[in-house]
C-alpha positions in Angstrom: -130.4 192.4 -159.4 -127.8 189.6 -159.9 -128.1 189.8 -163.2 -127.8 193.6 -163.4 -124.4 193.8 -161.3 -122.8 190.5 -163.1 -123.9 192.8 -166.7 -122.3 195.7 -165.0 -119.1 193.8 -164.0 -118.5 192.5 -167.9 -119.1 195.6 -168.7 -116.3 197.5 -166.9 -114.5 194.8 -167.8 -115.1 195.3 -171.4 -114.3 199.1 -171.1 -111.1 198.5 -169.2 -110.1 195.9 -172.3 -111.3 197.8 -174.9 -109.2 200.9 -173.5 -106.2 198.6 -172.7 -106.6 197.6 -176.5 -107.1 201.3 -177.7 -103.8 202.2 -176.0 -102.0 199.4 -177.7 -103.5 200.6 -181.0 -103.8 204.3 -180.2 -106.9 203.8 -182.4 -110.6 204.2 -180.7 -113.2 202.2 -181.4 -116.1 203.1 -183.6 -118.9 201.1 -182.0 -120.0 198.4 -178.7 -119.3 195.5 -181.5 -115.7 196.5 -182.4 -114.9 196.9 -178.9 -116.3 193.0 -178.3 -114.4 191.9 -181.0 -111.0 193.8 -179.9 -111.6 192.4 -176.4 -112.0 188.7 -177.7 -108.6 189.1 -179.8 -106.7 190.5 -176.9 -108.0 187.3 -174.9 -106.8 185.2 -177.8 -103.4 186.5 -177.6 -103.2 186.4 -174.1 -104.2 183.2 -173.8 -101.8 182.0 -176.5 -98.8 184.0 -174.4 -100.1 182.3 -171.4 -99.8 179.0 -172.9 -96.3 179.7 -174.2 -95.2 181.0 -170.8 -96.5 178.1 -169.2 -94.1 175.7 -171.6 -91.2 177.8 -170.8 -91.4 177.1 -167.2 -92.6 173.5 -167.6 -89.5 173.2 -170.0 -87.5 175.3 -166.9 -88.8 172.9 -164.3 -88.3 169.5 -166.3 -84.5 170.7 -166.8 -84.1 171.8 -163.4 -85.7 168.3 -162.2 -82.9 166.6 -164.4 -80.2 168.3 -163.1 -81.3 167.7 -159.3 -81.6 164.2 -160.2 -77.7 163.9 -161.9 -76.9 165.7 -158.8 -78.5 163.4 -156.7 -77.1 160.3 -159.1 -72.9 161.5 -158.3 -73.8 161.8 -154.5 -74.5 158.5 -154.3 -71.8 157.8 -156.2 -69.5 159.9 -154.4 -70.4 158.7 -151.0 -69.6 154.9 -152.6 -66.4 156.1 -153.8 -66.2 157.6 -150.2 -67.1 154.4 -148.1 -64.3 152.1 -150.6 -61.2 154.7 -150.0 -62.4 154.4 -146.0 -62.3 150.7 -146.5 -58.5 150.9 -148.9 -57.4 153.2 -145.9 -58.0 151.2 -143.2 -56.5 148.0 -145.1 -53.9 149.9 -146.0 -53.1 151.5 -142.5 -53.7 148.0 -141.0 -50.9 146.4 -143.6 -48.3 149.6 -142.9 -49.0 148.5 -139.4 -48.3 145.3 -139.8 -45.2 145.9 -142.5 -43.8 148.2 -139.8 -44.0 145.3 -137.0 -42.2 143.0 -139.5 -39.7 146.0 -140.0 -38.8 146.5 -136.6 -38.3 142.2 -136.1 -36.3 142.2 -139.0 -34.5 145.4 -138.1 -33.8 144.5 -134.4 -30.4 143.0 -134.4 -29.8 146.1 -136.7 -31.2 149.2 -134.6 -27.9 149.6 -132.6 -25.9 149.3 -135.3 -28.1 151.9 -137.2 -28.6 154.0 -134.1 -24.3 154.5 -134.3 -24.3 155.2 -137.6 -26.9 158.1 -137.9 -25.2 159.5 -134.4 -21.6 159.4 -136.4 -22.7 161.1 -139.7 -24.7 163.4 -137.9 -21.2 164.8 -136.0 -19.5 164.5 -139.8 -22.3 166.6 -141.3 -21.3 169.6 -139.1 -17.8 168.8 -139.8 -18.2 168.6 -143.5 -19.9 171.9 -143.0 -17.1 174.1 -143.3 -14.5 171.5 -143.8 -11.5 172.5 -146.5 -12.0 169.0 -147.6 -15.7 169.9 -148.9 -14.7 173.1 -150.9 -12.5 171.0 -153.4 -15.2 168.1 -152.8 -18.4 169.3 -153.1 -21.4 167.6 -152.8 -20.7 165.4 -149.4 -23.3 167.3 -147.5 -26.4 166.3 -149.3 -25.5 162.7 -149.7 -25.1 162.7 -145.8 -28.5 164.4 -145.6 -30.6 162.1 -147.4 -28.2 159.1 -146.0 -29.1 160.7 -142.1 -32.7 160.4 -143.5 -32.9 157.0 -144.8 -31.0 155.6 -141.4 -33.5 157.1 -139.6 -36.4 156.2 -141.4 -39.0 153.4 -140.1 -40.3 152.7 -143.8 -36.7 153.0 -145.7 -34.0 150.7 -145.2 -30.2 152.1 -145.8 -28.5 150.3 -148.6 -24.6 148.7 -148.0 -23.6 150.8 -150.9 -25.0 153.7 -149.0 -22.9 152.7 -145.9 -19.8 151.9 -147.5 -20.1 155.3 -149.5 -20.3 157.1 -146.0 -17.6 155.1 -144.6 -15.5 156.3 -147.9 -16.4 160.1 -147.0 -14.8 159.6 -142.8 -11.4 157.8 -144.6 -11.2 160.8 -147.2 -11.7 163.8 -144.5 -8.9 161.5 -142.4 -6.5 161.6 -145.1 -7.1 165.0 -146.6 -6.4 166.2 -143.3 -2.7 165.5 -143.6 -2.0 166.7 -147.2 -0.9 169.6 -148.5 -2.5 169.6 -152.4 -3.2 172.1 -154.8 -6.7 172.2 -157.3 -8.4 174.8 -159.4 -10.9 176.5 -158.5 -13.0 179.7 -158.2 -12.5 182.0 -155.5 -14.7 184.8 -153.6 -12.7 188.7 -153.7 -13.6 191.2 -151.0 -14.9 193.5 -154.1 -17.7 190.3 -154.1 -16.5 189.3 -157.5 -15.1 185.9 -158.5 -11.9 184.5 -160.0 -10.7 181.2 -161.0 -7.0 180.6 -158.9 -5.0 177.7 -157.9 -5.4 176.9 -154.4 -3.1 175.3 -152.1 -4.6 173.3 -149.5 -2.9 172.7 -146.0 -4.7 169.8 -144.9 -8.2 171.1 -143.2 -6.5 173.9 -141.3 -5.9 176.9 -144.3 -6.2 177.4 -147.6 -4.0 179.9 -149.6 -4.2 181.2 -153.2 -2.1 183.9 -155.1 -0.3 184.6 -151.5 -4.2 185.3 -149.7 -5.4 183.4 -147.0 -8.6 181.9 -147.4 -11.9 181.3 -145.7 -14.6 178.8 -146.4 -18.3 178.4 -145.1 -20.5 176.1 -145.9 -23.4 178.3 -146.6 -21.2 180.1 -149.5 -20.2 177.0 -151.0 -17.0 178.1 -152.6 -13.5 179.8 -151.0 -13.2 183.4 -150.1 -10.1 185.9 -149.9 -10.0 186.8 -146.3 -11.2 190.3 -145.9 -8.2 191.3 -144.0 -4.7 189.4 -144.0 -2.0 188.2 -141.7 1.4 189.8 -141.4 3.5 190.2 -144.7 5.7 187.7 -142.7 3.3 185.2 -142.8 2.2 185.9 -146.2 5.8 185.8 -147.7 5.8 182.1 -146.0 2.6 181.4 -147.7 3.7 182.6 -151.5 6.8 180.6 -150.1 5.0 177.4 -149.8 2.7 178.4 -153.3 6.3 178.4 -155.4 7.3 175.0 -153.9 4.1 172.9 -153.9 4.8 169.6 -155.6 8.6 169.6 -154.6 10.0 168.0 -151.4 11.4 169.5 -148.3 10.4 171.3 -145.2 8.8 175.0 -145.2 8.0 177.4 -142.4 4.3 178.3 -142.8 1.8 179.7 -140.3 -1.5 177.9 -140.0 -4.7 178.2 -137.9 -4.4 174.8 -135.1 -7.7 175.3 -134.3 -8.7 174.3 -138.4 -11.6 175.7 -140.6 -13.8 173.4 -138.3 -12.6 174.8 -135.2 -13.0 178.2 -133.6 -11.4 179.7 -136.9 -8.4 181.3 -134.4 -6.6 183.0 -137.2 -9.7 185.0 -138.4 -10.6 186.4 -134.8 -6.9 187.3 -134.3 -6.3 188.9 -137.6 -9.8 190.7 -137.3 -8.5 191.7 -133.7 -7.7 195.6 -134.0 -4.5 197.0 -134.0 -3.4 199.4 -131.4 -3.8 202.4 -133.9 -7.5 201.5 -134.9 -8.6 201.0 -131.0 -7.0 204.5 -130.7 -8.7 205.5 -133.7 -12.3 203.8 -132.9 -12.2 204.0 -129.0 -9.9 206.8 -127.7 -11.9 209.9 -128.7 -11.3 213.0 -128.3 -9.4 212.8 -125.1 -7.1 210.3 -126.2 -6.2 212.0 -129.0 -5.6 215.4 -126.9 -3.3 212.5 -124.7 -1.0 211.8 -127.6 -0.6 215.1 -128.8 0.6 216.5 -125.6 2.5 213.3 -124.7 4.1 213.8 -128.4 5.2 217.2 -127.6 6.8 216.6 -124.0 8.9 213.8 -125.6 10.1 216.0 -128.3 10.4 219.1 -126.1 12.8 216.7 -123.5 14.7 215.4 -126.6 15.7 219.3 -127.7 16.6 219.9 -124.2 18.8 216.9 -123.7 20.4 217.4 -127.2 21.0 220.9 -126.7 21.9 220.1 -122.9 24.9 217.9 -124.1 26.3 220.1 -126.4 26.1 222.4 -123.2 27.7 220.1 -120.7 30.8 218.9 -123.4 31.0 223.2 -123.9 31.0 223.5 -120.1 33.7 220.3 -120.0 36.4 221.5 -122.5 36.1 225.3 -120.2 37.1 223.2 -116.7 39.6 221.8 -119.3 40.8 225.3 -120.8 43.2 227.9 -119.5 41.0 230.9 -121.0 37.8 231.7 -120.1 35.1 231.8 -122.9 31.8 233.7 -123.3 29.9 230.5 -125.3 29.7 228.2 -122.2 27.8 229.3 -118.3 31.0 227.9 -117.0 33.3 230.5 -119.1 30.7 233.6 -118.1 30.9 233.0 -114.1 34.7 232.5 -114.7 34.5 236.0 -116.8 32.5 237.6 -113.7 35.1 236.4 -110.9 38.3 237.9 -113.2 36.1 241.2 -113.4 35.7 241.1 -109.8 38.7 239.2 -108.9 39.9 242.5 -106.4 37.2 242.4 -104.5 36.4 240.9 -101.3 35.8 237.3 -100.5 31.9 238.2 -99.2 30.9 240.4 -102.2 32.9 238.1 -104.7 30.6 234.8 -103.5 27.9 237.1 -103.9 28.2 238.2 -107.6 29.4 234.5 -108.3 26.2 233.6 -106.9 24.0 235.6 -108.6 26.0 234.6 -112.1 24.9 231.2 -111.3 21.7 232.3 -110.8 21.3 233.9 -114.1 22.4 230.6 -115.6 19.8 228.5 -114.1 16.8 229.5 -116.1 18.7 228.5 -119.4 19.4 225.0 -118.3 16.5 224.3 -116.8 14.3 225.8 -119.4 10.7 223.6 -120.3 11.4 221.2 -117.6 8.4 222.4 -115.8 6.5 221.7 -118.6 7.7 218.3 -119.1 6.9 217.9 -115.4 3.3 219.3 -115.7 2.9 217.0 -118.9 4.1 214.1 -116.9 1.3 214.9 -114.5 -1.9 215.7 -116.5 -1.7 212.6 -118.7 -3.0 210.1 -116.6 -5.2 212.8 -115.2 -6.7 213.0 -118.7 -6.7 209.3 -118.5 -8.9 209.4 -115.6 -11.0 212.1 -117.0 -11.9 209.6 -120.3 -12.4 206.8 -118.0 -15.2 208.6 -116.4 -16.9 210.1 -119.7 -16.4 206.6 -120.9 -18.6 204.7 -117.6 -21.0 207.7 -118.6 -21.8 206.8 -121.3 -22.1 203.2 -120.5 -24.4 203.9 -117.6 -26.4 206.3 -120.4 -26.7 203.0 -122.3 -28.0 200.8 -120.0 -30.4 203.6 -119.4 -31.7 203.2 -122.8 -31.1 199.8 -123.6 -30.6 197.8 -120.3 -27.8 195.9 -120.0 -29.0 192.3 -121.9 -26.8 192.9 -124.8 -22.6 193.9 -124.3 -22.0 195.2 -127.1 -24.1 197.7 -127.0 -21.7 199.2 -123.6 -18.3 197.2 -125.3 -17.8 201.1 -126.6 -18.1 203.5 -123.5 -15.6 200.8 -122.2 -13.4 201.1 -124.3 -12.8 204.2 -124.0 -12.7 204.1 -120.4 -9.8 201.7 -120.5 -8.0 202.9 -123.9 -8.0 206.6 -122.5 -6.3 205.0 -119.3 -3.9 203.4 -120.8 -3.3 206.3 -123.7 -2.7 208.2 -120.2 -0.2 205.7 -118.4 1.5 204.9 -121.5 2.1 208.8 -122.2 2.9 209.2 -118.1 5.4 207.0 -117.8 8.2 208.2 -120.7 7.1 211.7 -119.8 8.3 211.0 -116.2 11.5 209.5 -117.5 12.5 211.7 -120.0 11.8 214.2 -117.0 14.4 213.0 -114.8 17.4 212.6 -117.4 16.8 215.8 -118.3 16.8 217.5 -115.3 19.7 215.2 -114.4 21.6 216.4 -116.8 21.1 220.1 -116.0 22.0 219.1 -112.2 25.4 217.9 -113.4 26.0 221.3 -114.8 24.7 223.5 -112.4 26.4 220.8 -110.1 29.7 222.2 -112.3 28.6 225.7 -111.8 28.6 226.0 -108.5 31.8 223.5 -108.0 33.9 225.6 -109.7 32.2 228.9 -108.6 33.1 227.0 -104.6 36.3 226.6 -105.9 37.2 230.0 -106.7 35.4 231.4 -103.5 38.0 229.3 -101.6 41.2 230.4 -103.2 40.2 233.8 -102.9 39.2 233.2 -99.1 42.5 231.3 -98.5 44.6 233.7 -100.4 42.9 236.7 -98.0 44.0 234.5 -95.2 47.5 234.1 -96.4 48.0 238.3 -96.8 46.5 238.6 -93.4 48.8 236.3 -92.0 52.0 237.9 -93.9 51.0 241.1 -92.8 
């Protein structure tokens, strides 16, 4: 039975090689003994590829074996190289030690000497910053930071060269400080261009080329045309100074006390705004509606007052004259008492009176105005006050109040539009007063004269009276 199932078994076997084979060859067998035969070759040949398989990954595994084994060989050596730069590192952090405990013995007569010197050149680095000296002597600034750095150093040790060299660079700020020389050199434009100019330095307060005042910072390196100048009175000085450099005697020139190391006083003023740009940048609206209206009372109270004079020296040469004239009030009342000179005394004041009153208007003509002027300008004034603290309080809705520049506008225009108010207040109010002054003197006249005829009338009544 055995036997019977282990025949059955080849067998199928044989059938499944003999049809693996016949779909390789797509050619059937003819008979049981071809099919043997084909299933012996195809064992053959798969026996030879197993074979060569099998050498391929022996071949893979002795190559692989190799490789772990070189990998395994620089390891070891890298964990030797590893343990003798632990060893050089300790030795050598044990001899810095111990070259850093010689430093400081040898050193320690020197430290407060050094400790002097690095506190000194650190106070002439941030001189030599912006300095005048250092824009016709560059280069000063990174010997002093590498000299800073070596003072301070606990491996380095500063050289006397080094020292003197320093000492050198204090003696020539000193001395530079109280000359007045002139160099070459380029020079920044507004326009950001450059241009080669001869510079005349005054000591280490100003520089000046071409007739320009110049700035200098540090960070730029070179000198730079001062974006907006002094008065031409100052500048005339300064082209002054230019022509004479190199000759002797004394010349007026105006120069910054404070110096290019100091708070740079001449910059802030001249970058200061003039009254017509605050007016411009922080009046507004309102305190433009202020100067126009102010404008127009002073020219409306200079008419008047002119044509009040020629009035009043018309009105003069009348009291003067025998003859009354029509061109003058003074002539025109004296016309209306001839008319009415047979009249009574009572009606006589009466028409005089209302002759006066006729004249009034003319003379006093736009002095309400001016009045009215006089009195809405600072009201105006007060008005942009108020829009002004609104719109700081607006501001430091939005932005709080940690930064004052961001409310240095609504103030302004609070206190420019006061000002613009007080300013325009106060001539109005003058020019007010001598006007109407000088209208009172005539009317003053008026009514003297138009007294004065009253009387003679009344005493000349009285005098009839009495005769008859």
């Amino acid at each position: 039975m055995k036997n019977i199932i282990k025949y059955a078994s080849l067998s199928l076997s044989g059938l499944a090689l003999a049809f693996s084979a016949q779909v390789h060859s797509q050619q059937p067998a003819a008979n049981l003994g071809e099919l043997l035969r084909a299933v012996e070759e195809n064992r053959v040949v798969e026996s030879e590829e197993h074979r060569e398989r099998e050498q391929r990954f022996q071949q893979e595994v002795d190559q692989q074996q190799q490789i772990l084994d070189e990998t395994r060989e620089r390891i070891s050596e890298e964990e030797a190289e590893n343990a003798r730069l632990e060893n050089q590192f300790d030795q050598n952090r044990q001899e810095l030690s111990e070259r850093r405990a010689q430093l400081r013995e040898v050193r320690a007569n020197l430290n407060e000497l050094l400790g002097t010197i690095q506190g000194v050149a650190g106070d002439f680095r941030s001189i030599f910053d912006n300095s005048l000296v250092s824009a016709q002597y560059p280069g000063r600034n990174e010997f002093l930071d590498g000299f800073i750095e070596r003072v301070a150093s606990d491996t380095e040790q500063v050289r006397v060269d080094e020292i003197e060299r320093f000492w050198y660079y204090m003696q020539q700020e000193m001395t530079e400080s109280g000359r007045v020389v002139q160099y070459e050199d380029r020079v920044g434009l507004p326009s950001g261009e450059q241009e080669n100019r001869t510079i005349t330095r005054i000591g280490s307060f100003n520089a000046i080329g071409n007739g320009e005042y110049l700035s200098y910072d540090g960070s730029v390196g070179h000198l730079q045309v001062l974006p907006r100048q002094p008065s031409d009175r100052m500048l005339s000085q300064a082209r002054a100074l230019e022509a004479a450099a190199g000759g002797d005697g004394v010349y007026r020139v105006g120069i910054d006390p404070t110096g290019a190391m100091g708070g740079s006083l001449m910059a802030n003023l001249i970058n200061f705004p003039t009254w017509d740009e605050q007016v411009t940048e922080n009046a507004g609206i309102i305190g433009f509606i202020i100067i126009g209206i102010g404008a127009l009372a002073i020219l409306v109270a200079l008419i008047r007052s002119f044509m009040l004079t020629l009035v009043a020296a018309k009105v003069n040469a009348q009291v003067k004259a025998d003859k009354a004239s029509k061109n003058n009030p003074l002539g025109r009342i004296l016309l209306v008492a001839e008319s009415n000179s047979n009249t009574d005394t009572e009606t006589l004041e009466l028409k005089l009176g209302e002759a006066i009153l006729q004249e009034t208007p003319a003379l006093e003509r736009f002095l309400t105005f001016i009045k009215i002027i006089a009195t809405v300008a600072p009201l105006m004034g007060l008005l942009g006050t108020v829009t002004g603290m609104i719109q700081v309080f607006q501001q430091i809705t939005v932005y709080g109040a940690g930064d004052p520049t961001i409310m240095a506008g609504g103030i302004s225009m609070a206190l420019m539009t006061t000002v613009l108010g007080i300013t325009v207040a106060i001539p109005t109010v003058l020019m007010h007063t001598w006007v109407k002054s000088k209208a009172d003197r005539i009317i003053h006249i008026l009514e003297e004269q138009a007294t004065g005829i009253i009387a003679t009338k009344a005493e000349s009544s009285a005098n009839k009276a009495q005769q008859g």
